[in-house]
C-alpha positions, 0 to 999 in steps of 0.5 A: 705063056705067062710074063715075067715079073718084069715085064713092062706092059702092052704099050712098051712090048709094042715100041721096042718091036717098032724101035727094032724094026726101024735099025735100033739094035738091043743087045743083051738088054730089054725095057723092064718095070721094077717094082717101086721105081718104073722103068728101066733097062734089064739084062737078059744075059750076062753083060761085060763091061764096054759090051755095046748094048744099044745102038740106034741109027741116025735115021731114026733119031729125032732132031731139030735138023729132021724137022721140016725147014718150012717149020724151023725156019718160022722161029727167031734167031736164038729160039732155043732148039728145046723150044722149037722141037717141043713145038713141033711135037705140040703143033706137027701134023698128025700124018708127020707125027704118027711114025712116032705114035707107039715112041710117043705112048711109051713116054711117061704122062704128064701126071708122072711129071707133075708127081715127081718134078719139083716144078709142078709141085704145089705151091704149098711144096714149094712148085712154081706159079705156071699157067695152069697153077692152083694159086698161092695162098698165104707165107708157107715155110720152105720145104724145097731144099735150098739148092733147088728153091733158093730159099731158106727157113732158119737163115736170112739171105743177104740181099747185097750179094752180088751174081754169079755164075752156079751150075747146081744152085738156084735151079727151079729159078733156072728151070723158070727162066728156060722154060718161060722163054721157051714159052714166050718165043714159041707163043710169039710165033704160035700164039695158039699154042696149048700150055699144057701140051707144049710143057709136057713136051718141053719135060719130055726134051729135058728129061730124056734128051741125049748130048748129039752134035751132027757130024759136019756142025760145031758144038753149040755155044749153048750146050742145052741147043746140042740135043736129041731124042734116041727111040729105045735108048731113053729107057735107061735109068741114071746111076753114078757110074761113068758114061760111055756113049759114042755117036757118029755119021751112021749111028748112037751106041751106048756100052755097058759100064759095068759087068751085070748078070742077067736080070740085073738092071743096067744103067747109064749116067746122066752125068756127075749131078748131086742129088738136088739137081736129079730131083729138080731136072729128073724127078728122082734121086739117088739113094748112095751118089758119090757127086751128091753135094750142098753149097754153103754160098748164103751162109758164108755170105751171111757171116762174111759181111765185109765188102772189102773181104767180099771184093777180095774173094771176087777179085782172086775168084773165090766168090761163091760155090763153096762145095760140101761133099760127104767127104769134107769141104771144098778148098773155096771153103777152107780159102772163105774160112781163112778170110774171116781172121787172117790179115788179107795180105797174108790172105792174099799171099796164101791163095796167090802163093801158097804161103802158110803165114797166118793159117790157123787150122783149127780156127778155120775148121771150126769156122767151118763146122760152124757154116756146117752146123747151120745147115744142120739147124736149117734140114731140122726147121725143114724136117719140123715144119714139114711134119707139121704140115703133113699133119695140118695142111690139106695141101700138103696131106694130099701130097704125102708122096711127095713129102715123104720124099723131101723128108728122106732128101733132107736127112741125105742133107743133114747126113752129108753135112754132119759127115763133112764136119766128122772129116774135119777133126780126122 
């Protein structure tokens, strides 16, 4: 009998007859390729909105409580569970792990990653230094959005600005860090330890973990340490719609969020995360996301010099994340753009009692198409140079996938900011 059109091959057949021998329950859904952008889930009936389509029991989940004790407990206190369970996928014995061997051929290969993550991008895109990087060679413009690298071409960040907490900025930074520790804790114990194999692992735990917390434990105080990977259920591909997984003592079940006709794919969310963040944590982005955002922060900072002006945004809670959606400005921005000409007790009065004395409207939302208009000028300097670069650099002309994606990421950018600024004048 000839395959359907969708059918994901040998390897991925094979896994979900293992993941539905061992309990896992597929109901009106089944892994599928879709030309151009992999694997997902499809309908293979009609499906109705709250329909359970997956359920997978406990026992077959993989977490750092079903790793053996005598190998969990050889690791530190504050270890973070990514590390220790990228470990033991790195140095579990071959009989421990070979119940996961079809799970694990199913999973996507380093090359997918070093493809599509930002991370292990060359230097010349902007990918950071690991231990098995092609060097950096000379000062390169940035081509990395500014949310992901924390870098810019056309604007000179200020140095005196002060830290603060941000969940979708500075990302690669992030991602450096956690893994670098991740790194560092597990070598301190497993100095043999393969770079190559244990960072594939800790990618395969950050990109297809799911949110788990054992009946009878507490959240963890870090929410990256609440983590587990479901057999079949990680097929799933992210879209913007709400997420509805329910897990207990007995079992994880995912429910449709939508109605679907068969052959349709069907989504799960990975959570309300702007495009910058898909691509920097997932490797891909989305072509309409309704939580798709940039942050003016290094403007803002570079226009508002004043300490005495900063302090004051510290002190009432204003300091930083200054939101731009499509839609507009968030209220941080319209509050920052109020402090540029108001006296700051009538600033104070305006944000602590909602009083209107001194609030120019125009004057602030021009102020703000101004902050817009930078970031316009910054997406044009990114699109130029990297053109350019497609066209000089042998680096950069070997990755042309990976620029042709950060072109399209940069006219969403441009896009999401020539919109805020259209939404100021309705």
């Amino acid at each position: 009998m000839d395959k359907p059109t969708w059918w994901p091959g040998e390897e991925h057949a094979a896994f979900t007859e293992w993941a539905l021998a061992q309990g896992v329950i597929a109901n009106g859904v089944t892994p599928a390729r879709f030309p151009g952008r992999g694997l997902g889930m499809i309908a293979t009936r009609k499906i109705k909105k709250g329909e359970p389509v997956v359920q997978v029991p406990t026992s077959v989940i993989l977490t750092v409580d079903t790793l053996p004790t005598s190998f969990r407990d050889q690791f530190l206190e504050g270890t973070p569970v990514q590390a220790i369970m990228a470990a033991y996928l790195t140095h579990g014995s071959e009989q421990e792990l070979s119940k996961y061997d079809l799970w694990r051929k199913a999973w996507p290969t380093r090359q997918d990653f070093e493809d599509s993550l930002p991370m292990l991008w060359p230097a010349a895109l902007g990918g950071l230094t690991w231990p098995d990087s092609d060097p950096a060679t000379g000062t390169r413009p940035n081509f990395l959005p500014p949310c992901i690298s924390g870098q810019w071409n056309s604007i000179q960040k200020d140095p005196s600005t002060k830290k603060y907490e941000t969940e979708h900025q500075n990302l690669l930074a992030g991602q450096e860090q956690r893994l670098g520790k991740a790194w560092a804790d597990v070598t301190a114990v497993l100095p043999e330890t393969d770079w190559r194999s244990f960072s594939y692992h800790w990618l395969i735990l950050n990109t297809r973990s799911f949110y788990w917390v054992a009946p009878d434990q507490e959240p963890p105080e870090d929410r990256n340490d609440a983590m587990a990977l479901l057999p079949f259920a990680d097929y799933f591909n992210h879209s913007d719609v709400e997420c509805d997984v329910k897990f207990d003592a007995d079992e994880y079940t995912l429910r449709a969020t939508e109605n679907y006709e068969k052959g349709d794919e069907v989504y799960m969310s990975y959570g309300s995360h702007p495009n910058d963040f898909l691509l920097a944590e997932y490797g891909f982005f989305l072509e309409q996301n309704e939580s798709d955002c940039v942050y003016l922060d290094d403007i803002i900072f570079r226009d508002i010099t004043s300490p005495d002006k900063r302090e004051e945004l510290s002190l009432n809670q204003y300091y930083g994340n200054y939101q731009v959606t499509s839609q507009g400005v968030c209220y941080r921005t319209e509050v920052a753009a109020c402090l540029k000409y108001m006296k700051e007790e009538d600033w104070r009065n305006h944000v602590l009692e909602g009083s209107t004395e001194g609030v120019d409207e125009k004057l602030s939302g021009d102020i703000i198409k101004d902050w817009l208009r930078a970031y316009c000028i910054e997406a044009e300097a990114a699109v130029d140079a990297l053109r350019a670069a497609m066209e000089s650099d042998a680096v950069v002309q070997a990755h042309r996938q990976k620029s042709e994606t950060l072109l399209r990421r940069w006219a969403q950018i441009k896009e999401v900011c020539e919109s805020a600024s259209r939404a100021i004048d309705l």
